[in-house]
C-alpha positions as CSV (number, residue, x, y, z in Angstrom):
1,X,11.5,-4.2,9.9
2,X,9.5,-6.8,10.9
3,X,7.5,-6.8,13.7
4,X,7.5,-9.5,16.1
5,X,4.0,-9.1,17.9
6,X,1.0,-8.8,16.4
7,X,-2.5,-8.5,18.4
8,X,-5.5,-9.6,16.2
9,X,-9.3,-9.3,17.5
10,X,-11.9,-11.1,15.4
11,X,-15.6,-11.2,15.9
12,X,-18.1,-13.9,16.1
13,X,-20.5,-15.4,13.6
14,X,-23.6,-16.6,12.9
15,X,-23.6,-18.8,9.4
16,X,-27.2,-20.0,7.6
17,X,-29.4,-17.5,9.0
18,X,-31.9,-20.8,8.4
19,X,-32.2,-21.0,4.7
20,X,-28.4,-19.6,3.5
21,X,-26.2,-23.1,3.9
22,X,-23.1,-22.8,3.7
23,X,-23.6,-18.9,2.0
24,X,-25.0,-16.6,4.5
25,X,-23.0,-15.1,7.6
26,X,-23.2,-12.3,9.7
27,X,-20.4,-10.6,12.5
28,X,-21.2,-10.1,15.8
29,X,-20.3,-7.8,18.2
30,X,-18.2,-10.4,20.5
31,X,-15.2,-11.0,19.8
32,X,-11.8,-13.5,20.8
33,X,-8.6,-11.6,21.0
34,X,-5.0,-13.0,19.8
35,X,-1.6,-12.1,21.0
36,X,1.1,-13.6,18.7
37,X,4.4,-13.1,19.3
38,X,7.5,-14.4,17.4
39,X,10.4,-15.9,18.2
40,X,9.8,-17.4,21.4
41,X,9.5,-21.0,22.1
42,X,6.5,-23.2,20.2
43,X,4.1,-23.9,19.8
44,X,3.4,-22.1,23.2
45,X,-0.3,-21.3,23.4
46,X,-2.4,-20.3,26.0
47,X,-6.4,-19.6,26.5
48,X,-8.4,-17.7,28.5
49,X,-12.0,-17.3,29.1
50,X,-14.2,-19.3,26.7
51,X,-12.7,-22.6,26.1
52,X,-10.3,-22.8,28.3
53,X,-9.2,-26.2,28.9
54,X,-10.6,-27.3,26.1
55,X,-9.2,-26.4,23.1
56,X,-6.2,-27.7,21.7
57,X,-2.6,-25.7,23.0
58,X,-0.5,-27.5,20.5
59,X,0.7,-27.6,16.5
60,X,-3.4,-28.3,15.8
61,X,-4.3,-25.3,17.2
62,X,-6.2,-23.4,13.7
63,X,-4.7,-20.1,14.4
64,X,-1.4,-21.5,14.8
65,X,-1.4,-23.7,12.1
66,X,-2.5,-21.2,9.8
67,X,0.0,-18.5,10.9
68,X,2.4,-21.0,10.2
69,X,1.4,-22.7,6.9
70,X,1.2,-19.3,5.5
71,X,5.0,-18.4,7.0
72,X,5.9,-21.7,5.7
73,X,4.6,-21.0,1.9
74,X,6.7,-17.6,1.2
75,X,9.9,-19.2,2.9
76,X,9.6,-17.0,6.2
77,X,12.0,-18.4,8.8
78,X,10.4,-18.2,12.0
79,X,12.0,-19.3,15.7
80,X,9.0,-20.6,17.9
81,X,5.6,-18.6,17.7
82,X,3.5,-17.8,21.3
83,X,-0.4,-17.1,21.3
84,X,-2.2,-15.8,23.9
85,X,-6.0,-16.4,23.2
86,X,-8.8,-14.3,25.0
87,X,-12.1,-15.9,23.8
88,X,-15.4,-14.2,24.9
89,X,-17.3,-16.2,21.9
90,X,-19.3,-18.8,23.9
91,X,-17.4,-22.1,23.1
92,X,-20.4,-24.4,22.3
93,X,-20.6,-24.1,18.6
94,X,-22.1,-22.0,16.0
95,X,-20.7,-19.0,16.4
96,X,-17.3,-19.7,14.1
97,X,-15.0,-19.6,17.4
98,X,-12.7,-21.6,14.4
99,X,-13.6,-19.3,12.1
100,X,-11.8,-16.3,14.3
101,X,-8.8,-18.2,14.9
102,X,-8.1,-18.8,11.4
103,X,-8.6,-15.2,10.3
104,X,-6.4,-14.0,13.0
105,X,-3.6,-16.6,12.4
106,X,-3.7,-15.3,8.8
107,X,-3.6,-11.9,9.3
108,X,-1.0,-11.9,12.3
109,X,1.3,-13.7,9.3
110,X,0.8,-11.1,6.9
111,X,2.1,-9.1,9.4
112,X,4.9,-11.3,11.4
113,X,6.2,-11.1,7.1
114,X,6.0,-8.1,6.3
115,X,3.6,-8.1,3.6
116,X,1.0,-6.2,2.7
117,X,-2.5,-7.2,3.7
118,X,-4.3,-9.3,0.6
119,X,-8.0,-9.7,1.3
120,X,-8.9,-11.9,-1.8
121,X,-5.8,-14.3,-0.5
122,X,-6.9,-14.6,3.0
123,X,-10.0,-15.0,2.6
124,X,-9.4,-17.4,-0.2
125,X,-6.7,-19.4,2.3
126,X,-9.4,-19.4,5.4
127,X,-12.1,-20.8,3.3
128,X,-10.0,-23.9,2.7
129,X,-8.9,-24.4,6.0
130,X,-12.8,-23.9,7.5
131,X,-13.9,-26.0,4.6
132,X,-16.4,-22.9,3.3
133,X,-16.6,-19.3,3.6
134,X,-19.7,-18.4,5.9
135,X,-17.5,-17.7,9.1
136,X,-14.6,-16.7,7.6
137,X,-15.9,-13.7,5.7
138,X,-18.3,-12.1,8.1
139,X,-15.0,-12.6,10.3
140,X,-12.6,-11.2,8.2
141,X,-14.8,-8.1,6.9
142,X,-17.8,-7.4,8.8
143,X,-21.5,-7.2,8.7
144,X,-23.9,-9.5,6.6
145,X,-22.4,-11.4,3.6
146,X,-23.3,-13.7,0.7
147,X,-20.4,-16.2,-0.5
148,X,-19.9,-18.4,-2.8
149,X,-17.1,-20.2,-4.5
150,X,-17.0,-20.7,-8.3
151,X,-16.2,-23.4,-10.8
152,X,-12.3,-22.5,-10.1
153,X,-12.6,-22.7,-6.2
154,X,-12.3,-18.9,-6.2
155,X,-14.6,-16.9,-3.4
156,X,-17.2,-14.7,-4.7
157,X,-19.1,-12.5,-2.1
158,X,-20.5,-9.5,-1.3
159,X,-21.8,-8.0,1.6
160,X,-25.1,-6.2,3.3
161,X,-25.6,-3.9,5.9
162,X,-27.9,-5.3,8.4
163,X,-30.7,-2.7,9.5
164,X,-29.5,-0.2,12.4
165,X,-32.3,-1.6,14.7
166,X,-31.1,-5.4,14.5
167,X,-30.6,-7.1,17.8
168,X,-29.9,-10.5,18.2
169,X,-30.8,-13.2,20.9
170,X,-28.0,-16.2,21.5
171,X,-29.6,-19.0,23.2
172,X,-26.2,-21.1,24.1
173,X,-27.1,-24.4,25.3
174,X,-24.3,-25.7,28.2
175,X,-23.2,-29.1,25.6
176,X,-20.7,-29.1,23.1
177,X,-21.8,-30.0,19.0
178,X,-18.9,-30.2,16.6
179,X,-19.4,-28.9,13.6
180,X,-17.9,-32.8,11.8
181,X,-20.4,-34.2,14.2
182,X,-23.7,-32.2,13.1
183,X,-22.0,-32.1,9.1
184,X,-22.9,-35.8,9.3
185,X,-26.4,-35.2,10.2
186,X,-27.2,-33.6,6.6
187,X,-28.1,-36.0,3.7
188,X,-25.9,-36.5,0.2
189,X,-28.9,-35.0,-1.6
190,X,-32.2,-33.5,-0.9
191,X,-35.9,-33.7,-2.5
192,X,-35.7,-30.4,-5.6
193,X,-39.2,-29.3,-3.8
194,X,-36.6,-28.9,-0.4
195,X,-33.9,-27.4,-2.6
196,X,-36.3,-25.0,-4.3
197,X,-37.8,-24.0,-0.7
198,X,-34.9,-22.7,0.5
199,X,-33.6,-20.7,-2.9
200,X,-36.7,-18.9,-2.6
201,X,-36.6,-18.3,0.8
202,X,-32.6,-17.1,1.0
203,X,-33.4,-14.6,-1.6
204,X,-36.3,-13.4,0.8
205,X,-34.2,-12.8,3.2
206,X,-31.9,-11.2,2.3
207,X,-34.1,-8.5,0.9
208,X,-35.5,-8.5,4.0
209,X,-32.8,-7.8,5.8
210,X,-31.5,-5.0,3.6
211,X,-35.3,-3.4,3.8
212,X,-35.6,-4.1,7.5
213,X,-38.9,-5.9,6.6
214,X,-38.8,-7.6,9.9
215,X,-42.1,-8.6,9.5
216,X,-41.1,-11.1,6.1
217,X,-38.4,-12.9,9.1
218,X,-41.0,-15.3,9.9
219,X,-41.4,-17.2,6.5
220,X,-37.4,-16.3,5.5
221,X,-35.8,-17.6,8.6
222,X,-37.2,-21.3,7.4
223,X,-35.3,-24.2,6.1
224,X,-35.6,-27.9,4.6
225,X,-32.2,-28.7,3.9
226,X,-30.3,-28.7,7.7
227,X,-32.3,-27.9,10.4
228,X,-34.7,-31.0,10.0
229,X,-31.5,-33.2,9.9
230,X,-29.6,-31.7,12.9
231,X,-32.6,-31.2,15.1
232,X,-32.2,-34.6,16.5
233,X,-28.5,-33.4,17.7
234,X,-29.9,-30.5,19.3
235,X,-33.2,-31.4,22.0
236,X,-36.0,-29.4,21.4
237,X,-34.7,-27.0,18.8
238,X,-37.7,-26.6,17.0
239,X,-39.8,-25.5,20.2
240,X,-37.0,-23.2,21.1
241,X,-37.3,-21.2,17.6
242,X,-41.3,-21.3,18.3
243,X,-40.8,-20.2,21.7
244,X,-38.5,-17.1,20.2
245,X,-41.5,-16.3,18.0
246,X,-44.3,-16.3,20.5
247,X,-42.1,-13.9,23.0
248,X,-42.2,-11.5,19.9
249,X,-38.9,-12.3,18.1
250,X,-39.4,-11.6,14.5
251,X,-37.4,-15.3,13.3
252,X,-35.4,-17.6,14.9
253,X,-33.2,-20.5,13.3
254,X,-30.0,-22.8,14.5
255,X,-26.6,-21.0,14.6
256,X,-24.5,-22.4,12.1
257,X,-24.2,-26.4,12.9
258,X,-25.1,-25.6,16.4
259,X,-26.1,-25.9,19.2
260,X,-26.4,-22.2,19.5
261,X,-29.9,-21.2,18.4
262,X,-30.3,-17.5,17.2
263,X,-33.4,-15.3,16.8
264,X,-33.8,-11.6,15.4
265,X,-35.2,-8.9,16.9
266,X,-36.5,-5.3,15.9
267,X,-35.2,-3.1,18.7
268,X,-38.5,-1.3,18.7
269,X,-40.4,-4.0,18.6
270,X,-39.5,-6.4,21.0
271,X,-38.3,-7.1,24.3
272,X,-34.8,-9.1,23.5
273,X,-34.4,-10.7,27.0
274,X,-38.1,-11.8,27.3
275,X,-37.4,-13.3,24.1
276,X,-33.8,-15.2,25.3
277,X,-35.8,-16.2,28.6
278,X,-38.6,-18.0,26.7
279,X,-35.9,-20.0,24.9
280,X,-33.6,-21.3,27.3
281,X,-37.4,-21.9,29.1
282,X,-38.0,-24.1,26.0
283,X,-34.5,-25.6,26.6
284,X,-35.2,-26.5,29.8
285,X,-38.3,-28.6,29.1
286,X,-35.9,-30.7,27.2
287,X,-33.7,-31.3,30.6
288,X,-31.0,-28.8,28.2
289,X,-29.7,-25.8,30.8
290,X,-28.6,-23.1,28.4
291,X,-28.3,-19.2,29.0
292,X,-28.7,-16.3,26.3
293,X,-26.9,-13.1,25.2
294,X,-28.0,-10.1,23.6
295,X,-25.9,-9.0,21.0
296,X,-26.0,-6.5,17.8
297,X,-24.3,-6.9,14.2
298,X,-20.8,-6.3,14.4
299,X,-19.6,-4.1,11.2
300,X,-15.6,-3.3,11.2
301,X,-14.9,-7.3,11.1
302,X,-11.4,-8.4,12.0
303,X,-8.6,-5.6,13.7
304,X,-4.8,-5.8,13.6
305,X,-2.7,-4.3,16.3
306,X,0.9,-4.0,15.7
307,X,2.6,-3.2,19.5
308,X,6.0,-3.8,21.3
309,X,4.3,-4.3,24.4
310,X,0.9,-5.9,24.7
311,X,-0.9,-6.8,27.9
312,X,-3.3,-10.1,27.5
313,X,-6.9,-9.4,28.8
């Protein structure tokens, strides 16, 4: 039988970590929430919370276009599809609020169908709709991952648990960045001393991470090939991330393309709000009002709720 309803929750992500471009994501433990239900007059799409207002309600929607392209490639006949978006993932960009309504829409097809759940296809599917996999996967499965994709377009990752203690500071700045718009910012190619910088340090840190060598954060969490390029798009950035360090967090870079800036903490070894005040301080200087969250590592990744009766909230 097929159900008709499916509830999806997905959680945020944070994609670079400084160095990782394009490779390194982790979940967080804030999350949008998706109520799709079949058969009813669509596109129909409403949104609540963050966002609202703002993102689109019709056919471009991601999670309803994905939902459907997927129902559309194995033949599924479908009469009208409803969502009903909850989003507590601050809407300003760099935290893959995309990213969770393309999982979802891909996983509340697999079930609208019938099928059984196919990790390597959704993940594989997502990635081409985001354009690469460092949302999508921490999304989809959870924690802290590495991904790649290989000569045949085929996603190849594997992920990390983050250490127990982790806490992390978003510093949301109150503007919108598109991730097309800050894309732009990065140059066709890079000096190999750049390129060579950030190899080195990726590998650092994610050692570092799987030790919880918070004190190697510092030189890990640094980067030549994006954060140079995009801090023009996001005032002050670089005195933000200093201003993270001096109030005792142990590294701070951008949030995916922004503006969000994140910084790590040790949970015994820092005071996480003394560190989000000194940034959106640092923000302020730059005529920026921002506000910060304190957040942990999110591990389960993306839920599916089948129901016959869901309540949206």
């Amino acid at each position: 039988m097929i159900p008709m309803r499916v509830v999806v929750e997905v959680p945020a992500s944070t994609a670079n970590l400084g160095p990782g471009l394009d490779a390194l994501g982790l979940a967080l433990d804030i999350k949008n929430r998706y109520v799709f239900t079949a058969g009813e007059d669509g596109p129909d799409i409403e949104i609540y919370g963050e966002g609202e207002g703002e993102l689109p309600t019709d056919h471009h929607h991601p999670g309803y276009r994905a939902c459907m392209e997927c129902l559309a490639e194995w033949q599924v006949p479908i009469h009208g599809l409803s969502i009903r978006q909850t989003n507590h993932v601050p809407y300003s960009g760099g935290l893959g609020n995309s990213a969770t309504a393309v999982v979802a829409g891909l996983l509340a097809a697999y079930k609208l169908a019938d099928r059984p759940i196919d990790t390597h296809d959704i993940l594989q599917k997502a990635a081409r709709m985001e354009g690469h996999p460092d949302n999508v996967v921490p999304a989809y499965l959870g924690g802290l991952s590495v991904s790649v994709v290989d000569a045949s377009g085929r996603i190849v990752t594997n992920s990390i648990k983050p250490p127990d203690d982790l806490q992390i500071i978003l510093t949301v700045p109150r503007f919108t960045l598109s991730t097309s718009r800050s894309r732009k910012a990065l140059p066709a190619q890079v000096p190999l001393k750049d390129a060579l910088y950030n190899v080195g340090r990726t590998g650092l840190l994610v050692t570092a991470l799987s030790a919880g060598r918070y004190d190697l954060l510092g030189e890990a969490m640094d980067d030549r090939l994006h954060q140079p390029y995009r801090a023009a798009l996001v005032p002050g950035l670089m005195q933000v991330c200093r201003a993270a360090r001096a109030a005792g967090a142990a590294g701070a870079a951008l949030s995916g393309s922004g503006p969000t800036v994140l910084a790590f903490c040790c949970r015994h070894q820092c005071d996480p709000d003394a560190v989000g005040q000194a940034m959106v301080a640092a923000f302020a200087e730059n005529n920026i009002p921002a506000y910060h969250l304190v957040v942990e590592p999110n591990y389960e990744g993306a839920v599916v709720f089948t129901t016959s009766s869901v309540a949206v909230g």
